[in-house]
C-alpha positions as CSV (number, residue, x, y, z in Angstrom):
1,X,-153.1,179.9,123.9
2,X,-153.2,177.5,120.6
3,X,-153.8,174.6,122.8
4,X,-156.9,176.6,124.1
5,X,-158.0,177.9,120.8
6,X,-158.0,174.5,119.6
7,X,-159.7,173.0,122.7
8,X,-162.8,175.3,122.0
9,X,-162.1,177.2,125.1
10,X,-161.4,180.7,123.9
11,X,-164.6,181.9,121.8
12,X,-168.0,182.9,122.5
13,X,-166.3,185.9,125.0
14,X,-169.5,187.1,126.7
15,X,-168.4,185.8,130.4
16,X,-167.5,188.2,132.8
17,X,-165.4,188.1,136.1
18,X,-164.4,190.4,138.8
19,X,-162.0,190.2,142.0
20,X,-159.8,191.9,143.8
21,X,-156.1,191.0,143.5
22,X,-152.3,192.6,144.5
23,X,-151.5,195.3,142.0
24,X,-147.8,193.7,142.6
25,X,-148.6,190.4,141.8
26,X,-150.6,191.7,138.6
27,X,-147.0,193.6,137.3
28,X,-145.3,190.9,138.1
29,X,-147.2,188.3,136.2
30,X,-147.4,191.6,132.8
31,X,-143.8,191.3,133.4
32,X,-143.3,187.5,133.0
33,X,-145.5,187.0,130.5
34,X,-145.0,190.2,128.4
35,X,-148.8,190.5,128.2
36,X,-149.9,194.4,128.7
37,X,-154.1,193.4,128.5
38,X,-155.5,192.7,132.5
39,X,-158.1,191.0,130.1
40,X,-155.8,188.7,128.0
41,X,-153.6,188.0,130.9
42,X,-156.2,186.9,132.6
43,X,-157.8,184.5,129.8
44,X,-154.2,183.4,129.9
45,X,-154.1,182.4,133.5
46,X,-157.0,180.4,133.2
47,X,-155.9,178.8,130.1
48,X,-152.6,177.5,131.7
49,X,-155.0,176.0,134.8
50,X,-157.5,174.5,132.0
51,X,-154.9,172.7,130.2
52,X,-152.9,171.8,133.4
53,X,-151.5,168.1,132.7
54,X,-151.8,167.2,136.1
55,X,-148.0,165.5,136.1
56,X,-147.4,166.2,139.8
57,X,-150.5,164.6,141.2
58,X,-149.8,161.7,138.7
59,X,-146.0,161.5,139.3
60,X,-146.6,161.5,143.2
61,X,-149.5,158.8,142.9
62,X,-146.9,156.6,141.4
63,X,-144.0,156.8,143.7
64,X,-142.9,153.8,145.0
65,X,-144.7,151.6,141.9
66,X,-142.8,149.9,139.3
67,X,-144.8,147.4,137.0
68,X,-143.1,143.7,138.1
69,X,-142.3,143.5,134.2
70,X,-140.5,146.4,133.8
71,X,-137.0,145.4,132.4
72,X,-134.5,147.4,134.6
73,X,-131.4,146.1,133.1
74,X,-130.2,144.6,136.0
């Protein structure tokens, strides 16, 4: 949530959204996270996807490449 905070992402609080989603995958998440707010888990949720590093897609774009100048010590 620092990493948000600092991004500018978490102030000026006047959006609003709505959905419908399992009760059991709400206690679930309460429970992982220890947040007890459906408002700040939330605001967490989309945090974590806001600040997503994208490692996987760039990992798997890379398979198979090795830069020919790479010194692999053998």
């Amino acid at each position: 949530m620092q990493a948000a905070r600092k991004a500018g992402l978490l102030h000026g609080k006047g959006g609003r959204i709505g959905g419908r989603v399992s009760p059991a995958l709400v206690r679930q998440a309460k429970r992982q996270t220890g947040i007890e707010a459906d408002t700040e888990l939330i605001e967490f949720a989309l945090a974590t996807v806001a600040l997503e590093d994208n490692f996987a897609q760039a990992f798997k774009t890379s398979r198979g490449k090795v830069d020919s100048e790479l010194k692999l010590g053998f």
